[in-house]
LUMVOVEX-801689 format. One record per residue (C-alpha): residue in three letters; residue number from 1; z, x, y. Coordinates in steps of 0.2 Angstrom, whole numbers. Each point is the difference from the previous one (the first is absolute). Layout:
REM LUMVOVEX-801689
aa, i, up, east, north
ALA, NUM, Z, X, Y
...
This chain:
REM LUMVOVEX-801689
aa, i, up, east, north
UNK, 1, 0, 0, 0
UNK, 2, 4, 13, 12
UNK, 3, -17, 10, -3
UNK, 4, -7, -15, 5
UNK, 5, 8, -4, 16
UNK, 6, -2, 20, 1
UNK, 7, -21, -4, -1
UNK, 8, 0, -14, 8
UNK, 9, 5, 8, 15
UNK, 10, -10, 17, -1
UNK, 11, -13, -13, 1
UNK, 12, 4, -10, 13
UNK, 13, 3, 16, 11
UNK, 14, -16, 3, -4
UNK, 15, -8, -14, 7
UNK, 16, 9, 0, 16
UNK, 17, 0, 19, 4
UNK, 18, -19, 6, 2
UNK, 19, 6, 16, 0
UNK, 20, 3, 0, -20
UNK, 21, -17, -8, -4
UNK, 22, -17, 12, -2
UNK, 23, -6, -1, 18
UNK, 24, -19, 1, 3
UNK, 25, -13, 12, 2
UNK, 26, -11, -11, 7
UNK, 27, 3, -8, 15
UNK, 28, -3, -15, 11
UNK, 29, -9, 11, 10
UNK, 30, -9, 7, -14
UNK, 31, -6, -17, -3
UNK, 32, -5, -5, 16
UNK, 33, -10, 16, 3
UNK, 34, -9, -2, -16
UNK, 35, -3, -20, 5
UNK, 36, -7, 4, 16
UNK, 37, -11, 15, -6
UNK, 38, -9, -11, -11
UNK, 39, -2, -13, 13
UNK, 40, -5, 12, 13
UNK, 41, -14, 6, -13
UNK, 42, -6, -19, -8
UNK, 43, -1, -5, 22
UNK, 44, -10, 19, 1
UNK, 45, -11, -4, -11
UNK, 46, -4, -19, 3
UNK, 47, -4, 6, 17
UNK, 48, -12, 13, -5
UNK, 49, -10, -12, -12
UNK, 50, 4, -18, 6
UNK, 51, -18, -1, 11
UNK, 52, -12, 8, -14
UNK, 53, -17, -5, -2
UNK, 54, -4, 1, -19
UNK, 55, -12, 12, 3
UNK, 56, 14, 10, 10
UNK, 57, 11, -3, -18
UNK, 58, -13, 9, -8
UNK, 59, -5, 12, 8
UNK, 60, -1, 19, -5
UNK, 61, 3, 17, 9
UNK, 62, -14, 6, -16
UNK, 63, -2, -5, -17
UNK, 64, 14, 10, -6
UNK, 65, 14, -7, 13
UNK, 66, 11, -18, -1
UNK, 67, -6, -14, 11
UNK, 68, 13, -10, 8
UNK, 69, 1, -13, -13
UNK, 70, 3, 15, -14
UNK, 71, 13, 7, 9
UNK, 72, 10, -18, 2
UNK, 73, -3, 0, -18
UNK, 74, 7, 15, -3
UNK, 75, 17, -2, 9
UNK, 76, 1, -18, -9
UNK, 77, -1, 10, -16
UNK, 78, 14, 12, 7
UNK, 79, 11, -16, 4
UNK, 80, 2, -6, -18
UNK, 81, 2, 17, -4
UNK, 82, 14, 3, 10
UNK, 83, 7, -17, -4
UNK, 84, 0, 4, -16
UNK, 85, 8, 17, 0
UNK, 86, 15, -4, 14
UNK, 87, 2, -15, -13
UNK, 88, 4, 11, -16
UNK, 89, 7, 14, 10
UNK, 90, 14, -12, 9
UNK, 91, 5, -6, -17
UNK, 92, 1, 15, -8
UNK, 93, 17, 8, 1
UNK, 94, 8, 7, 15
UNK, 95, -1, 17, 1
UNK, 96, 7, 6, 18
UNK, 97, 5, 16, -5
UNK, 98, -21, 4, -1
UNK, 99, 1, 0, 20
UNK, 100, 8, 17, 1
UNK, 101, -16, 8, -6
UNK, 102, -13, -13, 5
UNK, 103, -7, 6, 15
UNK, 104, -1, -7, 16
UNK, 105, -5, -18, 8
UNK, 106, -11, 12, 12
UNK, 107, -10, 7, -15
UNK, 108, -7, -17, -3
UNK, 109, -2, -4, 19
UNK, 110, -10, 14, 3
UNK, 111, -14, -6, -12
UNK, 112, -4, -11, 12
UNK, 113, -8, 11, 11
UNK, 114, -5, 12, -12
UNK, 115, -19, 1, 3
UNK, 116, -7, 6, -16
UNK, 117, -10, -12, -12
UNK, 118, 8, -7, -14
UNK, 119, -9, -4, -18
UNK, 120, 2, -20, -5
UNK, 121, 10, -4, -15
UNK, 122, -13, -6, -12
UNK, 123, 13, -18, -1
UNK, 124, -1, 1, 19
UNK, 125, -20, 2, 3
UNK, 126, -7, -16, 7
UNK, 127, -13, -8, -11
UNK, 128, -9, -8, 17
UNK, 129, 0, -17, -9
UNK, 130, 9, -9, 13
UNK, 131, -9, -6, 15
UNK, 132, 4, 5, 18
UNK, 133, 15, -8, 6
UNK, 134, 5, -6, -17
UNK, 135, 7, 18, 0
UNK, 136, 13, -2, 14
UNK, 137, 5, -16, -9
UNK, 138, 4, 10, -15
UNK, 139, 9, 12, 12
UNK, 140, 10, -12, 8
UNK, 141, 4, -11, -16
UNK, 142, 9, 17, -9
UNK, 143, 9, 6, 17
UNK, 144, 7, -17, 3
UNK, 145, 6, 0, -18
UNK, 146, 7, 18, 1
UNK, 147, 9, -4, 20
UNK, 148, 10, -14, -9
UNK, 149, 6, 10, -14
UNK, 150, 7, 14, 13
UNK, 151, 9, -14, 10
UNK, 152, 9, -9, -16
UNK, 153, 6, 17, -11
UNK, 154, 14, 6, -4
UNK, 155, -5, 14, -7
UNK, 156, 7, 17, 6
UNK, 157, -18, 9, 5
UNK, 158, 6, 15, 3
UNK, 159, 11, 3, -17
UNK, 160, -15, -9, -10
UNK, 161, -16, 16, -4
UNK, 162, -17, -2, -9
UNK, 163, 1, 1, -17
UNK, 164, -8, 16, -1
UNK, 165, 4, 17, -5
UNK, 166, -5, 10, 14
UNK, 167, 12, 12, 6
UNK, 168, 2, -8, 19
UNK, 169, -4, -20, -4
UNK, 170, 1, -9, 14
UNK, 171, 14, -15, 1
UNK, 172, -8, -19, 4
UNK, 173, 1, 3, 20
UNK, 174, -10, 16, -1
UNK, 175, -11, -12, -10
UNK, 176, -2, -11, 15
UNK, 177, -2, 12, 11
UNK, 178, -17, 6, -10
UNK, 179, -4, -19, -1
UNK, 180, -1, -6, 20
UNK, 181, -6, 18, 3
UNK, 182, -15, -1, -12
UNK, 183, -7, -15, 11
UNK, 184, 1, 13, 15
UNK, 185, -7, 14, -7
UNK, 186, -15, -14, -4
UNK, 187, 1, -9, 16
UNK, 188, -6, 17, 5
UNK, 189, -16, 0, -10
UNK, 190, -4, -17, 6
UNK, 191, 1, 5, 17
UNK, 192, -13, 15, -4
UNK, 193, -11, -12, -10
UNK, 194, -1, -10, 16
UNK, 195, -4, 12, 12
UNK, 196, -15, 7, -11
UNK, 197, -15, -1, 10
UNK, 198, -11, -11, -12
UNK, 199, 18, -14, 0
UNK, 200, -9, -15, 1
UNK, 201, 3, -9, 17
């Protein structure tokens, strides 16, 4: 009986004292960053391709070069990708003690404005199927699915990591941070595509 009164209130000391409990990693701030990153990038990118004849959707640089519509494609791809990663890796178990040797949030910042040209993902390459605006449809359909999740988790983004066995895995808000900043890093390629001299007025 009195190990149970003696549990009983270890737990309720618990409850009402925050300081016993495991506080989080991941902040409200975290969160609204990562909420208004992604909105900042879905209102970008609606901006830039809203307006878009179809003939300005398909559009090439050269043969070899994404039109418009390939590359909405191909960050509509990267959205279920991300959804999908961020879902098993937020469900795995926590695993905070990976932040002392992950590396920075700046690391994965700085791809943003890294300049060099990346190879596609063979899962992420657009198949140019989709029509024109169709494509920023697609877009919006996955980010609105992916904003919602980041607003009603629980999940401790920072003490959660990609299931991987890389020596510096990135935890579920470095995750996001290569998510919103993906859109930019293409929000840049759109903008070249539309100033090329033969852009269709």
């Amino acid at each position: 009986m009195k190990l149970t009164r003696c549990c009983t209130l270890l737990l309720f000391i618990g409850l009402a004292c925050p300081s016993f409990a495991q506080e989080k990693l991941w902040t409200e701030t975290d969160r609204q960053y990562t909420i208004d990153q992604l909105s900042r990038t879905r209102d970008e990118l609606v901006k830039e391709t809203e307006h878009l004849t179809p003939a300005q959707w398909d559009f090439k640089e050269s043969p070899d070069r994404w039109s418009i519509a390939q590359i909405v494609e191909h960050l509509a791809l990267w959205e279920i990708i991300w959804a999908r990663e961020i879902s098993m890796g937020s469900r795995s178990k926590p695993q905070p003690e990976l932040n002392q040797t992950a590396r920075p949030d700046s690391y994965y910042s700085e791809f943003i404005m890294e300049t060099n040209p990346h190879v596609a993902a063979d899962i992420a390459i657009p198949t140019g199927f989709i029509k024109g605006k169709d494509n920023l449809t697609f877009f919006l359909s996955r980010r609105e699915q992916n904003i919602a999740f980041v607003k009603k988790t629980d999940a401790d983004m920072r003490a959660h990591f990609e299931l991987t066995g890389t020596p510096n895995p990135r935890n579920m808000h470095q995750v996001y941070i290569y998510q919103w900043g993906h859109v930019d890093r293409h929000l840049r390629q759109i903008r070249k595509v539309k100033s090329d001299a033969k852009f269709p007025k």
